[in-house]
N, C-alpha and C positions, 0 to 999 in steps of 0.2 A: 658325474659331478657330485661332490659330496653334498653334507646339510647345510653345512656354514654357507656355503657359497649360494645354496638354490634360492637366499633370501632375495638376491639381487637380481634376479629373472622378473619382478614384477611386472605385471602387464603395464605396457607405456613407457617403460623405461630401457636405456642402453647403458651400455658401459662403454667409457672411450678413457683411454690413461689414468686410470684408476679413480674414476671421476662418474657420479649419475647424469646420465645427459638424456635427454626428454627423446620419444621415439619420434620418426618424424607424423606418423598418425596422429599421436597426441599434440605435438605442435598443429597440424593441419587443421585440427578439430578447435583448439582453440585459437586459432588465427579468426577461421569462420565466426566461431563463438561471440571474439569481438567485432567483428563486423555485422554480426547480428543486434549487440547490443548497440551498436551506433546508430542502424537503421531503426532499431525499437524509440533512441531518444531524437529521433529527427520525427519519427510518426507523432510521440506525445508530445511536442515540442509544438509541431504545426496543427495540428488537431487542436490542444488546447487553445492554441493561439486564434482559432477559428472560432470554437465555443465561446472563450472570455469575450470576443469581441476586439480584442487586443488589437489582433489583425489588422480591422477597420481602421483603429480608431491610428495605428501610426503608417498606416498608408496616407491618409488625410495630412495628419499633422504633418508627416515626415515624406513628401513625395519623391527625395532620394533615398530613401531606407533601402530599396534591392540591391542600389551601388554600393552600398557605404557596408552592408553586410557583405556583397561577394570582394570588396579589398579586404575585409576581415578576413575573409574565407581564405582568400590567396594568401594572406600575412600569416597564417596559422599553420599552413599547408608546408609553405615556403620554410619556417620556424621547422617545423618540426622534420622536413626531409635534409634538410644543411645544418640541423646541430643534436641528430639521432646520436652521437656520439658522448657529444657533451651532456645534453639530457638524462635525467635521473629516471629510469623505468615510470614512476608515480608521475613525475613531469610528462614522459612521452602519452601518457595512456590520458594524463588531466586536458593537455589539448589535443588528441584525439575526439574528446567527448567535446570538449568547447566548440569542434567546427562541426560539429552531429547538431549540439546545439541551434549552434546558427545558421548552419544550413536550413533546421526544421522552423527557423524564424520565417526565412525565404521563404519556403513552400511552404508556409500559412498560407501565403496569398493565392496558391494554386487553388483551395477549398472554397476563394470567391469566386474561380471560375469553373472548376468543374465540380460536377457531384459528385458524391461521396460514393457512390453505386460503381461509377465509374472510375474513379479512381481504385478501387477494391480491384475491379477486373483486370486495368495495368499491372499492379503489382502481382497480383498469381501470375500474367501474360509474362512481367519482366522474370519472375522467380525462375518460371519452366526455362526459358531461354537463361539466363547465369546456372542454373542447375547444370545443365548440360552441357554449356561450353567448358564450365568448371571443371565438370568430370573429365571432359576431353583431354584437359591442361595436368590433368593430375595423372591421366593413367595412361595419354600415350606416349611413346617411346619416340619419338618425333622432336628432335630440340627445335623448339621455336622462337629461339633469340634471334632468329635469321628476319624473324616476321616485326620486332623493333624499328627497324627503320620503317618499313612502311607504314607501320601503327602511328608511328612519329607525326610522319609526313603527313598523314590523314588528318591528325590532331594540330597541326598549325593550318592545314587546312580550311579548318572547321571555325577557328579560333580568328584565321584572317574574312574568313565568312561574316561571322557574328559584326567582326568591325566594319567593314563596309555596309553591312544591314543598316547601320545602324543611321547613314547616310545618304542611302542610295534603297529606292523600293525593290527590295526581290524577293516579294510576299512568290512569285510564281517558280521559283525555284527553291521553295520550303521542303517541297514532298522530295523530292531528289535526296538533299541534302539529309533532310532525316535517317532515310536509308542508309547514304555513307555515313553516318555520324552511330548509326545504329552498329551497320558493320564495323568499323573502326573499335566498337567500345566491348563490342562479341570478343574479336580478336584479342583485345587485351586483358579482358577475362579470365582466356585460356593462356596466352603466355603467364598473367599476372598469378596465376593458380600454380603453374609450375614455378615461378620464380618462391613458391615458399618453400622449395624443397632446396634452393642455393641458398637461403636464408638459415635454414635448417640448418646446413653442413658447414656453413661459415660460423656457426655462433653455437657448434654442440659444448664446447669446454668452456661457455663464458654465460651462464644465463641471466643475466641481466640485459646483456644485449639480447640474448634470445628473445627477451621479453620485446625489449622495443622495435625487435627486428618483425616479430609478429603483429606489433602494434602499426608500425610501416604498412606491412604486407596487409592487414584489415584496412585502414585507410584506402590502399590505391584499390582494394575490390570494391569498398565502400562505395568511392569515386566510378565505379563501373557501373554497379548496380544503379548510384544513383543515374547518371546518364541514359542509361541503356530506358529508367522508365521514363525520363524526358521525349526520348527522341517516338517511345511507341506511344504516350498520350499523344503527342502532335502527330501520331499518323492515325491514331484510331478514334480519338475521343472528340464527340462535339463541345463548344462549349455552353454554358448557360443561354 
């Protein structure tokens, strides 16, 4: 290969129809990237809101505040998976952060029930577990699109669970349900980790999409991560 040309071997980068298209390492790296910064503004987000006192003081005034934030949360989610298309990259990546946000409004309220000690040791607990199933989803050769419908099924599961709770006492089938709710959100870890490599191949010649395509893909890990340390505080953590 001549000089001229060996410009374009950069690391991170491909060529596809005479065009720079992003390798998919470096997509993968910044997918994670934004998913990290999601989970950083949901940490300062509910931490602050603990320190100010904030917390307290619109739990009191507002005693539907967790509903009224998780329609936000759905409304935001909903927005941004049915109009990734129509959406401006700077639009996909602004509500991105606005449901980081508001998620970290919600779990303010976790720091009135459990301590900070505790919570620290969930998150390392959730990190090791998304680490790994992560890995598993990126580097085996195993398609696991076959594993969707039952991830699915799990997840209305989970979801027709929460709604009868809400009605009916089944404080004594919590611990069960954690487990499948735990494995349900493993699984989709690792499918959702390879689904950035169909992301990747669908959107090499168009990076704008690639951009929102990755901001997608950070979202539903984000949605992983958070879950996964839901379901092991309620199996490991006492409360106050």
């Amino acid at each position: 290969m001549d000089g001229n040309n060996s410009m374009f071997n950069e690391p991170g980068m491909e060529w596809m129809n005479g065009g720079a298209a992003e390798s998919l390492s470096s997509y993968t790296t910044k997918t994670f990237g934004w998913m990290g910064l999601g989970l950083l503004a949901t940490f300062v987000t509910a931490y602050a809101g603990y320190l100010t006192g904030i917390t307290w003081l619109l739990c009191v005034s507002m005693p539907y505040l967790p509903f009224i934030l998780a329609i936000a949360e759905v409304i935001t989610v909903i927005v941004l998976g049915a109009r990734l298309h129509k959406l401006s990259a700077g639009g996909a990546t602004a509500l991105f952060f606005v449901y980081a946000i508001l998620n970290g409004l919600t779990f303010s309220t976790l720091f009135l029930v459990y301590d900070v000690a505790t919570m620290v040791y969930v998150f390392g607990l959730t990190a090791l577990y998304f680490g790994v199933l992560a890995a598993y989803g990126y580097f085996t050769k195993r398609d696991l699109t076959g594993l969707r419908s039952f991830l699915f099924a799990g997840l209305l599961f989970l979801a027709l669970y929460w709604v009868v709770s809400i009605f009916l006492p089944m404080a004594m089938y919590d611990k069960v349900v954690c487990f499948i709710g735990l494995a349900v959100f493993m699984g989709y870890t690792a499918y959702d980790t390879q689904m950035i490599k169909r992301y990747h191949a669908a959107t090499l010649t168009d990076p704008d999409m690639a951009h929102k395509g990755a901001i997608l893909c950070a979202l539903q890990l984000y949605l992983d991560f958070i879950n996964m340390f839901l379901y092991i505080l309620r199996l490991v953590a006492r409360k106050k």
